[in-house]
CHARMM-style PDB file with segment names, atoms N, HN, CA, C and O in Angstrom:
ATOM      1  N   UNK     1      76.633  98.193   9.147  1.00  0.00      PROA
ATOM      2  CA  UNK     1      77.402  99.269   8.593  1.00  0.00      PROA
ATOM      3  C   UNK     1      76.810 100.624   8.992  1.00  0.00      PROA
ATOM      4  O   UNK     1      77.346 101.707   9.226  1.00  0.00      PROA
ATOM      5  N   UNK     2      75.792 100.299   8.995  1.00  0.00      PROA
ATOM      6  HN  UNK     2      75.357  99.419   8.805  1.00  0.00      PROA
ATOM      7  CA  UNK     2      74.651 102.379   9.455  1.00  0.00      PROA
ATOM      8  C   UNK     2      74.862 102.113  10.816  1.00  0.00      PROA
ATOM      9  O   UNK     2      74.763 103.209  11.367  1.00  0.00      PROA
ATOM     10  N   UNK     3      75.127 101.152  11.755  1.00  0.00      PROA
ATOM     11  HN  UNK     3      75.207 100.261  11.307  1.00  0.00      PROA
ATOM     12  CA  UNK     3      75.354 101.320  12.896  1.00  0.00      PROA
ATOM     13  C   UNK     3      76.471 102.136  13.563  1.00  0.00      PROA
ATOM     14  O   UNK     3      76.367 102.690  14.658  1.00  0.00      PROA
ATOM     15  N   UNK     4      77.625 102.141  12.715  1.00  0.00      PROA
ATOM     16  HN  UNK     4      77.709 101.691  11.826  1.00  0.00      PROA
ATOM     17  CA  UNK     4      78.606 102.761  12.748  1.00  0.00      PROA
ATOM     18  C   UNK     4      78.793 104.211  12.744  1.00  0.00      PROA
ATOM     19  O   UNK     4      79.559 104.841  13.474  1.00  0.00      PROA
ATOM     20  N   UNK     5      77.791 104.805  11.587  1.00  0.00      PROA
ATOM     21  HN  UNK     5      77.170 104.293  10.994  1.00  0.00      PROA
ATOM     22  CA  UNK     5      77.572 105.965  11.530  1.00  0.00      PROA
ATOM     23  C   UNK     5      76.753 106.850  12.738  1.00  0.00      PROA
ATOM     24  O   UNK     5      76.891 107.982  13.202  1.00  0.00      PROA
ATOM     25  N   UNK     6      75.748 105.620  13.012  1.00  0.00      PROA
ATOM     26  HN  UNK     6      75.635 104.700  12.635  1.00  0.00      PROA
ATOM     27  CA  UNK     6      74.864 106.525  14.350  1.00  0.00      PROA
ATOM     28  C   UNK     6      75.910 106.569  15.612  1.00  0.00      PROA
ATOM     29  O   UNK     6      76.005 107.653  16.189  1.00  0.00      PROA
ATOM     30  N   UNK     7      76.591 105.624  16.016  1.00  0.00      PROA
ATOM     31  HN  UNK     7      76.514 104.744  15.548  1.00  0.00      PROA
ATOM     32  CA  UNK     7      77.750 105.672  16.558  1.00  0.00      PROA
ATOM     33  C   UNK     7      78.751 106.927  16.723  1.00  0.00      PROA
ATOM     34  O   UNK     7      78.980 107.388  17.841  1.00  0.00      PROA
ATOM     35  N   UNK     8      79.325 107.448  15.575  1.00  0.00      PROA
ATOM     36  HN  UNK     8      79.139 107.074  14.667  1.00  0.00      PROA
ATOM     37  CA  UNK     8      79.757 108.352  15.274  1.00  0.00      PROA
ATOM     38  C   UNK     8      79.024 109.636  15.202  1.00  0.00      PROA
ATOM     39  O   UNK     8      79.802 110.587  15.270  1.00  0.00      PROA
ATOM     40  N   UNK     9      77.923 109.936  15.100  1.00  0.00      PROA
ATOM     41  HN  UNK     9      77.291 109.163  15.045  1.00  0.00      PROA
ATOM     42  CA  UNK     9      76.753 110.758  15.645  1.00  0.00      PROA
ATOM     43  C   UNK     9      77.269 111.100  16.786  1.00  0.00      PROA
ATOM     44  O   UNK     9      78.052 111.996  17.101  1.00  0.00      PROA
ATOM     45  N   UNK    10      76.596 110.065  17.525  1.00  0.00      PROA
ATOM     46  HN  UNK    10      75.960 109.337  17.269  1.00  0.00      PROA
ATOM     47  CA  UNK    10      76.810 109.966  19.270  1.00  0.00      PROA
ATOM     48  C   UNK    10      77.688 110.914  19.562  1.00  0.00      PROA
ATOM     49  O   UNK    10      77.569 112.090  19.905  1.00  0.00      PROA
ATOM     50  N   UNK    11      78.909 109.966  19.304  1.00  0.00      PROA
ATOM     51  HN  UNK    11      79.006 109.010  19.025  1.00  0.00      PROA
ATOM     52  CA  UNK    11      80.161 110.181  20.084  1.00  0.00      PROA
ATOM     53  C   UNK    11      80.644 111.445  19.422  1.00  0.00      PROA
ATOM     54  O   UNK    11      81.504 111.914  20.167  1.00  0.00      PROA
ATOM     55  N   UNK    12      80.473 112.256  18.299  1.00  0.00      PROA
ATOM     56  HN  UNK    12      79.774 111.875  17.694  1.00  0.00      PROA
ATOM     57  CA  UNK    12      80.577 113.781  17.765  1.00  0.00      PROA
ATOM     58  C   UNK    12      79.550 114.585  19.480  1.00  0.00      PROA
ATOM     59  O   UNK    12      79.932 115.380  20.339  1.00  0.00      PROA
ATOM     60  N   UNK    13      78.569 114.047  19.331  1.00  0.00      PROA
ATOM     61  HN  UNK    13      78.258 113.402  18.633  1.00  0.00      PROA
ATOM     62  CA  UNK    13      77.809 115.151  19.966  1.00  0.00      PROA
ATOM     63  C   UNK    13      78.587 115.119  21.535  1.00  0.00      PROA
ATOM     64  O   UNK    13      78.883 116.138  22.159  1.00  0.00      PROA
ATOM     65  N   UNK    14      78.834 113.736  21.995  1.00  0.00      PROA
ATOM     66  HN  UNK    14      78.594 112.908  21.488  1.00  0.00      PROA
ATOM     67  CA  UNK    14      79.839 113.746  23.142  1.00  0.00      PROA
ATOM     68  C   UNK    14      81.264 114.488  23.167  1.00  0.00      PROA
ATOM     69  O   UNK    14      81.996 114.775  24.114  1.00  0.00      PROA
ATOM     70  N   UNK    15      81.358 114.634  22.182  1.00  0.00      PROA
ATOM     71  HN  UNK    15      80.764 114.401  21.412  1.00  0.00      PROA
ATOM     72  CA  UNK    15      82.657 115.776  21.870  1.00  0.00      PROA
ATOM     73  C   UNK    15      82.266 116.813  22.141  1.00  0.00      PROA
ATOM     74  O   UNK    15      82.603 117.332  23.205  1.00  0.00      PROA
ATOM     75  N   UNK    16      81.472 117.408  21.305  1.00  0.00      PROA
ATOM     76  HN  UNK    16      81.198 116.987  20.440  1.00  0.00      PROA
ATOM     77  CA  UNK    16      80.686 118.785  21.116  1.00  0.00      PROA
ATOM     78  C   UNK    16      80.293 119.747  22.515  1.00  0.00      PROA
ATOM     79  O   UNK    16      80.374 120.954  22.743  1.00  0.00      PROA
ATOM     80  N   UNK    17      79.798 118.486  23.367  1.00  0.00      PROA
ATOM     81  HN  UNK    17      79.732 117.505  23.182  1.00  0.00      PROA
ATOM     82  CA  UNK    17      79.197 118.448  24.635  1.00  0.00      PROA
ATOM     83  C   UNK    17      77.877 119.011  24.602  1.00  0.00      PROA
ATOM     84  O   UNK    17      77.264 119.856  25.256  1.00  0.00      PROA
ATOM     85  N   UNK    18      77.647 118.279  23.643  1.00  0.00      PROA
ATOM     86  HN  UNK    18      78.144 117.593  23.112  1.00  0.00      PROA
ATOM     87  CA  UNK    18      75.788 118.779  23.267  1.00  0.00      PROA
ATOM     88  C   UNK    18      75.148 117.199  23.983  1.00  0.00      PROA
ATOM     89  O   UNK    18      74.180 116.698  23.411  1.00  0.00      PROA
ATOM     90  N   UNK    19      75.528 116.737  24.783  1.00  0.00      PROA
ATOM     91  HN  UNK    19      76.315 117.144  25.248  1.00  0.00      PROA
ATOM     92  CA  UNK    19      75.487 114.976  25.074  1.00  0.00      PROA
ATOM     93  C   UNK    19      76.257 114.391  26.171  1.00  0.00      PROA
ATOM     94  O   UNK    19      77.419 114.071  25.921  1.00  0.00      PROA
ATOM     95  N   UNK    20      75.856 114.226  27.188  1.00  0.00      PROA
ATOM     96  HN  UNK    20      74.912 114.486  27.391  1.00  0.00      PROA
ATOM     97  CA  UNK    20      76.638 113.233  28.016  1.00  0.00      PROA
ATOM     98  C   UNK    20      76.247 112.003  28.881  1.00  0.00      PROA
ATOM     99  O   UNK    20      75.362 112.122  29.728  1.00  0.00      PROA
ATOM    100  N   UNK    21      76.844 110.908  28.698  1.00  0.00      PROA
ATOM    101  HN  UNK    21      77.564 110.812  28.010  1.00  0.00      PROA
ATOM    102  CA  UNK    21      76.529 110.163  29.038  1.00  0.00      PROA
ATOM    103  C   UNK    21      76.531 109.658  30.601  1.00  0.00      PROA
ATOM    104  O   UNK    21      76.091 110.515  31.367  1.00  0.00      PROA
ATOM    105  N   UNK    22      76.876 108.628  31.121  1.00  0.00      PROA
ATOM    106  HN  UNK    22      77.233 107.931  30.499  1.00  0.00      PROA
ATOM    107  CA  UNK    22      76.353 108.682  32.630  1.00  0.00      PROA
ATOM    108  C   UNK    22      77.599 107.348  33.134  1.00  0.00      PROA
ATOM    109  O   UNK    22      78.179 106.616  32.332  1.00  0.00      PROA
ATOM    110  N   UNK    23      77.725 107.329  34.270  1.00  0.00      PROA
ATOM    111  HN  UNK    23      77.254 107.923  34.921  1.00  0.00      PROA
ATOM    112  CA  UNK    23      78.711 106.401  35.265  1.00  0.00      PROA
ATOM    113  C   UNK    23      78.107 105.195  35.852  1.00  0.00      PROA
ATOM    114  O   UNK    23      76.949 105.530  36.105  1.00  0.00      PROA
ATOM    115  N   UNK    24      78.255 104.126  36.160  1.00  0.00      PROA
ATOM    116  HN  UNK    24      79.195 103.855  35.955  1.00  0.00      PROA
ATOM    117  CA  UNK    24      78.120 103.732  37.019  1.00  0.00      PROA
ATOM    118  C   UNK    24      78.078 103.413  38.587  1.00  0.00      PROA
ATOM    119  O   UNK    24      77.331 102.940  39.444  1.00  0.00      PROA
ATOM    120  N   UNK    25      79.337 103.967  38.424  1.00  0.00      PROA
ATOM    121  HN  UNK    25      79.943 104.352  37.729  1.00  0.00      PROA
ATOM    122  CA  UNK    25      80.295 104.100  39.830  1.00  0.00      PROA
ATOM    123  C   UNK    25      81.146 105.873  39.794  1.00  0.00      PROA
ATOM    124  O   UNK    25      80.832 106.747  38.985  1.00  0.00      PROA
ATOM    125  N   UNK    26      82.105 106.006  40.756  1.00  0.00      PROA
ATOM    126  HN  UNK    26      82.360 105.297  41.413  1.00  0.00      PROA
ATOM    127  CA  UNK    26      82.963 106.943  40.637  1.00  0.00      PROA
ATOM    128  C   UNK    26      83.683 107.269  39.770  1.00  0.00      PROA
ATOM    129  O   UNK    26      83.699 108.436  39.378  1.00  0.00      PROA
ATOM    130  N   UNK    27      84.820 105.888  39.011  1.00  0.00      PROA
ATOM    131  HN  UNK    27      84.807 104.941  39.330  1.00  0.00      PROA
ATOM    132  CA  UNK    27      85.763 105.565  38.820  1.00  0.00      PROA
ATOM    133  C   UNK    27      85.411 104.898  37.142  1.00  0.00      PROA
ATOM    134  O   UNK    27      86.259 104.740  36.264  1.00  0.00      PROA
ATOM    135  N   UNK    28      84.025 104.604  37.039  1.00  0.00      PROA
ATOM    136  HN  UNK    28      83.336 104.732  37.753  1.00  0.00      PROA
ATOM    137  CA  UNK    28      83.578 104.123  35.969  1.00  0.00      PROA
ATOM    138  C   UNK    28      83.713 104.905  34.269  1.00  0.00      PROA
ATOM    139  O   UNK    28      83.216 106.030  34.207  1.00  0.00      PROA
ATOM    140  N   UNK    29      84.192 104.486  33.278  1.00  0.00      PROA
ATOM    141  HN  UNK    29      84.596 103.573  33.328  1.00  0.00      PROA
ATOM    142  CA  UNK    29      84.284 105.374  32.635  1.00  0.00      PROA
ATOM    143  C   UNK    29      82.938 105.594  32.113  1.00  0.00      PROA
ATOM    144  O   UNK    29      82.058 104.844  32.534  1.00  0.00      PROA
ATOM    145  N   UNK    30      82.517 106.840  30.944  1.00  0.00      PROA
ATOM    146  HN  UNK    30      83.233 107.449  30.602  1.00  0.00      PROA
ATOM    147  CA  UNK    30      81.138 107.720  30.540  1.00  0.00      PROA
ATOM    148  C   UNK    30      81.009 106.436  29.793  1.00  0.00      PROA
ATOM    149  O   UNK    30      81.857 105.749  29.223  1.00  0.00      PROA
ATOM    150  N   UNK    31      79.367 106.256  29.988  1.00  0.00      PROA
ATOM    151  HN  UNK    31      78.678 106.814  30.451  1.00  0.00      PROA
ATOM    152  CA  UNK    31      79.057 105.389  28.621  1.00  0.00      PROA
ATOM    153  C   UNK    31      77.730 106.236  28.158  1.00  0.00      PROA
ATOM    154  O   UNK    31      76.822 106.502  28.945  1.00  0.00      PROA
ATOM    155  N   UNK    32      77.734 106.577  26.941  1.00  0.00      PROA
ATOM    156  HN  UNK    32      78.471 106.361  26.301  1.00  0.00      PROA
ATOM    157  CA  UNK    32      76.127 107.323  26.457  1.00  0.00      PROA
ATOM    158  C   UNK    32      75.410 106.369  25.494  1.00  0.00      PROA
ATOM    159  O   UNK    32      74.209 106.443  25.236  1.00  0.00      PROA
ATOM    160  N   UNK    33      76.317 105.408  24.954  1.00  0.00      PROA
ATOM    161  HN  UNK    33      77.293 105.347  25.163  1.00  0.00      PROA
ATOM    162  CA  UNK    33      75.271 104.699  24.110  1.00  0.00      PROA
ATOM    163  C   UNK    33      76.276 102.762  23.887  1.00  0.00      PROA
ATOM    164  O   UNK    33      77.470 102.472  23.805  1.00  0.00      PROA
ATOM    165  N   UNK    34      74.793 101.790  23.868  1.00  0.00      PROA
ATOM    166  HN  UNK    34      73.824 102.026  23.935  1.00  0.00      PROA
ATOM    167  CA  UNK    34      75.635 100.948  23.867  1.00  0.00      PROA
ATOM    168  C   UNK    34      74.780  99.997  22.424  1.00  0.00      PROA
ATOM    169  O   UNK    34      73.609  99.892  22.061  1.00  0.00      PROA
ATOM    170  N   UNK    35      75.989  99.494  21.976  1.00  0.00      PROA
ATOM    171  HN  UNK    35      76.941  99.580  22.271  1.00  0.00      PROA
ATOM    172  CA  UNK    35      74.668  98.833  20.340  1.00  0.00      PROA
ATOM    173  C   UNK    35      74.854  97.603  19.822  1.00  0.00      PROA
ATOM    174  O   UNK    35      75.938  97.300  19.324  1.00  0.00      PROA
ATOM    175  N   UNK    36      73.886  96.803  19.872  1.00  0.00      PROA
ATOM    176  HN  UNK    36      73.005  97.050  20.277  1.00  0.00      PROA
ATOM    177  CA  UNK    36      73.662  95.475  19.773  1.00  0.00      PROA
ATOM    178  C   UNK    36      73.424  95.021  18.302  1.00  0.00      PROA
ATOM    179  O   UNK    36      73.187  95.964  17.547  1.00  0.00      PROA
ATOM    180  N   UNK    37      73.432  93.958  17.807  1.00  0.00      PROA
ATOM    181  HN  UNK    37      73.624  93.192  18.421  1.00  0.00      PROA
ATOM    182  CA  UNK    37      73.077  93.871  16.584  1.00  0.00      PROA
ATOM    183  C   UNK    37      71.924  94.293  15.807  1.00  0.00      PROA
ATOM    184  O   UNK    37      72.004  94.592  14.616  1.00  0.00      PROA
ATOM    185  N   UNK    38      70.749  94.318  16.552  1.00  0.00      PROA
ATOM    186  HN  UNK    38      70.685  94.075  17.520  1.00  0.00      PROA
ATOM    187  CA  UNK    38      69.687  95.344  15.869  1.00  0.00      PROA
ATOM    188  C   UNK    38      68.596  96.182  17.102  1.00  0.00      PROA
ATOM    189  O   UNK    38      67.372  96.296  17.170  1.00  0.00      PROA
ATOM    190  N   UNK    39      69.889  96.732  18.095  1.00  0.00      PROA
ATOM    191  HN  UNK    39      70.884  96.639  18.040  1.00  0.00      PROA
ATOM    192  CA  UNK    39      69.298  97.056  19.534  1.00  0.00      PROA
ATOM    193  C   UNK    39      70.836  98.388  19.529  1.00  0.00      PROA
ATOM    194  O   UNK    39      72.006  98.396  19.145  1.00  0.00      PROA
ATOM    195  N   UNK    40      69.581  99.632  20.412  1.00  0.00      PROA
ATOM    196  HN  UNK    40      68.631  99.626  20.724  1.00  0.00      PROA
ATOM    197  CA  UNK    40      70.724 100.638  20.679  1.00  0.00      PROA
ATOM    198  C   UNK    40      70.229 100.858  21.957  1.00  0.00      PROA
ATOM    199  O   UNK    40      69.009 100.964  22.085  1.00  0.00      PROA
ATOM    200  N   UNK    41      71.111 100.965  23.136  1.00  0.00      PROA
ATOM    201  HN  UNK    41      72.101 100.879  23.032  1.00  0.00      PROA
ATOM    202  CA  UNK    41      70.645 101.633  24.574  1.00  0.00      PROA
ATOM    203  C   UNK    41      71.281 102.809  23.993  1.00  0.00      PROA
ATOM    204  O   UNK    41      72.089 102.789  23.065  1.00  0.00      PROA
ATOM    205  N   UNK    42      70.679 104.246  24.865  1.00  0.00      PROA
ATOM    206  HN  UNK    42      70.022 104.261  25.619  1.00  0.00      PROA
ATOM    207  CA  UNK    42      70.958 105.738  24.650  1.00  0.00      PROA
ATOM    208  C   UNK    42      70.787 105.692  26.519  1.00  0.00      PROA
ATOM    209  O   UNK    42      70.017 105.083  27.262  1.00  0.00      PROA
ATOM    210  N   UNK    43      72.268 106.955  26.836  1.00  0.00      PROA
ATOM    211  HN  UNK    43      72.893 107.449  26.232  1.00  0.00      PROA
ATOM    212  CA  UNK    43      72.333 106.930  28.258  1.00  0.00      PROA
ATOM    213  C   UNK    43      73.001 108.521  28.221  1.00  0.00      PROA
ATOM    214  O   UNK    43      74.112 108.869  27.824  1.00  0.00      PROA
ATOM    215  N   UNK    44      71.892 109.334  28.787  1.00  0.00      PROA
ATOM    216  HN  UNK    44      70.989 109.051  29.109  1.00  0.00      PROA
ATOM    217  CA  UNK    44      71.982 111.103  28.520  1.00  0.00      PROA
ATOM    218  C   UNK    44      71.398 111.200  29.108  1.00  0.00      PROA
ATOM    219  O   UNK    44      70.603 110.320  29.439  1.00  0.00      PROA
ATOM    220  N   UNK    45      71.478 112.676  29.719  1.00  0.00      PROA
ATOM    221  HN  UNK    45      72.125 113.390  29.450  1.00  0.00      PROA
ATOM    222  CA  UNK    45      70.687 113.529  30.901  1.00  0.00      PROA
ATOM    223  C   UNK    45      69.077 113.756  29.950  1.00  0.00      PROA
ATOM    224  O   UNK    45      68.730 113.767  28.769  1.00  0.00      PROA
ATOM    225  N   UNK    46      68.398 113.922  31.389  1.00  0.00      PROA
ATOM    226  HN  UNK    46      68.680 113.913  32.348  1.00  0.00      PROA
ATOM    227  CA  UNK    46      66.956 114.147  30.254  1.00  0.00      PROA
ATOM    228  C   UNK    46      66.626 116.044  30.184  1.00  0.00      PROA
ATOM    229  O   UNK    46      65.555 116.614  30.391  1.00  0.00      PROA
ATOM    230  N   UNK    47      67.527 116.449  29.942  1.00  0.00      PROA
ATOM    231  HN  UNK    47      68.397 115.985  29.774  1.00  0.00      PROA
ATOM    232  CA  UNK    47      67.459 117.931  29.686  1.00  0.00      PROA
ATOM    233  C   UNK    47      66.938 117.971  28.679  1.00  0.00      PROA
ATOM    234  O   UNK    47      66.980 117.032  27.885  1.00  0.00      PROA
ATOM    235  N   UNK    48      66.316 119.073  28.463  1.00  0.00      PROA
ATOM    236  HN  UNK    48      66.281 119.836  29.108  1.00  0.00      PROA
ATOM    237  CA  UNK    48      65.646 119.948  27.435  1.00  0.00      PROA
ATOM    238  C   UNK    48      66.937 119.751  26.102  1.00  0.00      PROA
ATOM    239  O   UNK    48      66.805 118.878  25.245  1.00  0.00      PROA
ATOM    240  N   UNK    49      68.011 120.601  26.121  1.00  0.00      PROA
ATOM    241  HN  UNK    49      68.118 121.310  26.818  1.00  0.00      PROA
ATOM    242  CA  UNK    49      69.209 120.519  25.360  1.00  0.00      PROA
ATOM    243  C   UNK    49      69.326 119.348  24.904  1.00  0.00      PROA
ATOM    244  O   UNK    49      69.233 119.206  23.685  1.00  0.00      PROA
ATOM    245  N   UNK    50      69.568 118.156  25.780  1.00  0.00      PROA
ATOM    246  HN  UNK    50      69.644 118.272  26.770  1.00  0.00      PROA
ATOM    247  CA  UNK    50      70.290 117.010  25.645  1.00  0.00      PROA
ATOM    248  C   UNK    50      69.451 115.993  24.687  1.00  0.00      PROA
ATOM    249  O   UNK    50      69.877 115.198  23.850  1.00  0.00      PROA
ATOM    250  N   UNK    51      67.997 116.309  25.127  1.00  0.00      PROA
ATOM    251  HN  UNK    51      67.651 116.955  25.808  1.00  0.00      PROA
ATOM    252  CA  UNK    51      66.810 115.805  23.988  1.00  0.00      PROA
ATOM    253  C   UNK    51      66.685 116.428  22.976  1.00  0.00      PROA
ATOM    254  O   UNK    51      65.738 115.698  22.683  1.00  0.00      PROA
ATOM    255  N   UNK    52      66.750 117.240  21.962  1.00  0.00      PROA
ATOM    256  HN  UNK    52      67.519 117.833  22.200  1.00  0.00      PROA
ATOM    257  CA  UNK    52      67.321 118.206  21.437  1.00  0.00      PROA
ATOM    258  C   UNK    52      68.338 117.697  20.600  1.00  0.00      PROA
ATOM    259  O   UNK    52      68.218 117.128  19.515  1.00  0.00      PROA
ATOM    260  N   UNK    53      69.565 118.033  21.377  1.00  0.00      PROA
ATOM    261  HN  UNK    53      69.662 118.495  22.258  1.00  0.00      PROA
ATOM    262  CA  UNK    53      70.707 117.170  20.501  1.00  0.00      PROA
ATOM    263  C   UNK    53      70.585 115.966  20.092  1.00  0.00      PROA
ATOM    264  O   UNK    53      71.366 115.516  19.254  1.00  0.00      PROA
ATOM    265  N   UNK    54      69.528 115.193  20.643  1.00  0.00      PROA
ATOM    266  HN  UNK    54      68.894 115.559  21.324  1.00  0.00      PROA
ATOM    267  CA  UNK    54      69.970 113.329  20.246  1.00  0.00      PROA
ATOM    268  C   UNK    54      68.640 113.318  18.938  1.00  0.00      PROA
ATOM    269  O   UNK    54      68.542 112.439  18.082  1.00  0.00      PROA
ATOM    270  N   UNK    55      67.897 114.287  19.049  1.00  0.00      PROA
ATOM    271  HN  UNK    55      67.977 115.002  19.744  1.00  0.00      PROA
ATOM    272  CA  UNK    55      66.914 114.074  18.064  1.00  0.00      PROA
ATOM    273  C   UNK    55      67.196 114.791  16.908  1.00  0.00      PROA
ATOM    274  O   UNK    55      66.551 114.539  15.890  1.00  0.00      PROA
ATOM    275  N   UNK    56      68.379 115.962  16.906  1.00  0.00      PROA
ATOM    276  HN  UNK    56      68.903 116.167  17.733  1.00  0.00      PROA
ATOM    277  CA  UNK    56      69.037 116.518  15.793  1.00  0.00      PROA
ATOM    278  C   UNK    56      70.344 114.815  14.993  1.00  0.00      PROA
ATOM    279  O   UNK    56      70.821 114.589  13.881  1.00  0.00      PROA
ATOM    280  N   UNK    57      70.381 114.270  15.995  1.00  0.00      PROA
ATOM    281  HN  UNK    57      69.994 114.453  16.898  1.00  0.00      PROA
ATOM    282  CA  UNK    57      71.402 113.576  15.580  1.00  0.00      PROA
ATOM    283  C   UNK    57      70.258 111.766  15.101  1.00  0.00      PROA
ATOM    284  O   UNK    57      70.524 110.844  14.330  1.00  0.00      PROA
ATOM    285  N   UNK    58      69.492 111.925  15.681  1.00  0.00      PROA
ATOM    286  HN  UNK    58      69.277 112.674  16.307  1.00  0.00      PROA
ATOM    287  CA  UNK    58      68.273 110.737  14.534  1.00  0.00      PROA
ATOM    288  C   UNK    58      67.863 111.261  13.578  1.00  0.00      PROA
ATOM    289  O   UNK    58      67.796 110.386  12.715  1.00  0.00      PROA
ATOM    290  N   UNK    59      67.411 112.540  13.043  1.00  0.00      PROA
ATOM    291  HN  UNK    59      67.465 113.251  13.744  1.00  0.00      PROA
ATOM    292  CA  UNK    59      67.023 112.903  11.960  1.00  0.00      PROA
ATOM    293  C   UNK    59      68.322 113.260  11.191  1.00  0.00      PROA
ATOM    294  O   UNK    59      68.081 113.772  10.098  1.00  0.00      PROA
ATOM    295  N   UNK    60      69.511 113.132  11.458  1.00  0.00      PROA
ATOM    296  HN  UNK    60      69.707 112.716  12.347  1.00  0.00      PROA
ATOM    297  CA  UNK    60      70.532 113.370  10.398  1.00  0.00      PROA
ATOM    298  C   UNK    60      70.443 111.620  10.027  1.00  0.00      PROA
ATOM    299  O   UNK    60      70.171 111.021   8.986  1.00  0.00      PROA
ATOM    300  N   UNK    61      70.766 111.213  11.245  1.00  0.00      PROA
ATOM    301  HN  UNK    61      70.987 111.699  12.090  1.00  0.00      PROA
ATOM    302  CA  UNK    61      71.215 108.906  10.895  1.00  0.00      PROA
ATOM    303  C   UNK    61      70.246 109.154   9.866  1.00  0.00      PROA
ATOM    304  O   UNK    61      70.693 109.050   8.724  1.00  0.00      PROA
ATOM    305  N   UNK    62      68.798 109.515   9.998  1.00  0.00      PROA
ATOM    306  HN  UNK    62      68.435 109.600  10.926  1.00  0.00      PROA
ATOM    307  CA  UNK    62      67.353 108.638   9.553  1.00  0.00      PROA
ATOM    308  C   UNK    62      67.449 109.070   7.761  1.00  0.00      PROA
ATOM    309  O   UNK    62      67.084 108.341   6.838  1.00  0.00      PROA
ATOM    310  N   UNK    63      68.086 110.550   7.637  1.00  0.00      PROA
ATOM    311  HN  UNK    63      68.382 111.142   8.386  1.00  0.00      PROA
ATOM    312  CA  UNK    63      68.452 111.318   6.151  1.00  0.00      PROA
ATOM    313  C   UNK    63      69.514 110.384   5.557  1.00  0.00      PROA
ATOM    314  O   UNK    63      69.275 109.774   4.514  1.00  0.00      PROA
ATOM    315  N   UNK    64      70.604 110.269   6.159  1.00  0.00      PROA
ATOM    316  HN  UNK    64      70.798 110.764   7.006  1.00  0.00      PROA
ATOM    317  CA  UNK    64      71.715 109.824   6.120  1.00  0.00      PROA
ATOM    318  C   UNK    64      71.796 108.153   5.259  1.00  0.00      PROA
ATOM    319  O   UNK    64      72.154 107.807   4.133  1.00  0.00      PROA
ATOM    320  N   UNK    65      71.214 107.361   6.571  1.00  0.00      PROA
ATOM    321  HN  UNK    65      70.922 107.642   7.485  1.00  0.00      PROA
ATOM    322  CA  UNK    65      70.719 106.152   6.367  1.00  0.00      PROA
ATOM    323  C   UNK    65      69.121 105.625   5.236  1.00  0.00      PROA
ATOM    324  O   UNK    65      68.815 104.495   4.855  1.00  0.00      PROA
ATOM    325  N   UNK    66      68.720 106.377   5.093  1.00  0.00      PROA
ATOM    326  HN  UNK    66      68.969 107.294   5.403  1.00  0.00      PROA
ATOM    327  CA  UNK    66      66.990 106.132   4.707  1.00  0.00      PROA
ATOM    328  C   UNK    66      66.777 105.107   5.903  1.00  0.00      PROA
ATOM    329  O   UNK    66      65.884 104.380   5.468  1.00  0.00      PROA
ATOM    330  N   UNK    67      67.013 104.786   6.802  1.00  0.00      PROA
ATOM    331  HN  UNK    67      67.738 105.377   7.155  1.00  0.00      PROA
ATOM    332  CA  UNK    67      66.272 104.222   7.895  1.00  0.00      PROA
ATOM    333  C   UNK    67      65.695 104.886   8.824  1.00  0.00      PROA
ATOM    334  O   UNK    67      66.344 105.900   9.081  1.00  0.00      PROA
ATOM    335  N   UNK    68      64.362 104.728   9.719  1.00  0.00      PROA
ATOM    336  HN  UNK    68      63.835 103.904   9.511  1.00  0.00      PROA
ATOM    337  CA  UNK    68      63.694 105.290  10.411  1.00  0.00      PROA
ATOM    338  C   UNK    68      63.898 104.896  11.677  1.00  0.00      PROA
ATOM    339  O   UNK    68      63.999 103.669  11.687  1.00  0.00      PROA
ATOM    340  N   UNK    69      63.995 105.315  12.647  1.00  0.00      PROA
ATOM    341  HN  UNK    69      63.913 106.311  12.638  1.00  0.00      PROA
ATOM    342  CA  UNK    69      64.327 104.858  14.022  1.00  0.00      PROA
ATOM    343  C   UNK    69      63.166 105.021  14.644  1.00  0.00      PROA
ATOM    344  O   UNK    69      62.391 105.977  14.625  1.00  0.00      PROA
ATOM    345  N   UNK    70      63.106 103.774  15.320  1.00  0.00      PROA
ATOM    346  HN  UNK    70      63.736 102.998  15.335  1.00  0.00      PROA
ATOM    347  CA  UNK    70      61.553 103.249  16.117  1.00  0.00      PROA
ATOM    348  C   UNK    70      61.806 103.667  17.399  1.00  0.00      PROA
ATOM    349  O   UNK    70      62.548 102.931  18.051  1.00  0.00      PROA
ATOM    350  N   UNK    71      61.337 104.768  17.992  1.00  0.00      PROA
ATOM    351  HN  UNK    71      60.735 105.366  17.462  1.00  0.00      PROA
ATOM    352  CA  UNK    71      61.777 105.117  19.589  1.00  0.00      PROA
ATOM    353  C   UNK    71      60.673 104.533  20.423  1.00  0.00      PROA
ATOM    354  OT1 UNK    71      60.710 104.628  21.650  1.00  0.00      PROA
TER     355      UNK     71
END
């Protein structure tokens, strides 16, 4: 269920464009984050900004959730 919410994190900040995720190919659509049952891949530029935004958006999940995220 809190998976959902960090989810929605994400994909706000991919709106925002505080966040973007990355291609495979040309034609491939953006993927920035992918989440497993107790596993998250994160797929973002390693900018200054972009680290920044994803760590504004773990300390909201971590308030949010009372869970702590193990990086």
């Amino acid at each position: 269920m809190y998976v959902e919410g960090l989810s929605t994190l994400i994909c706000e900040g991919e709106r925002c464009n505080d966040i973007c995720g990355t291609t495979i190919c040309t034609n491939a659509p953006v993927v920035s984050h992918l989440q497993f049952k107790d596993d998250c891949f994160l797929f973002f530029l390693s900018w200054e900004s972009e680290t920044v935004a994803m760590n504004s958006i773990f300390a909201t999940y971590e308030e949010a959730s009372r869970q702590v995220i193990n990086l």
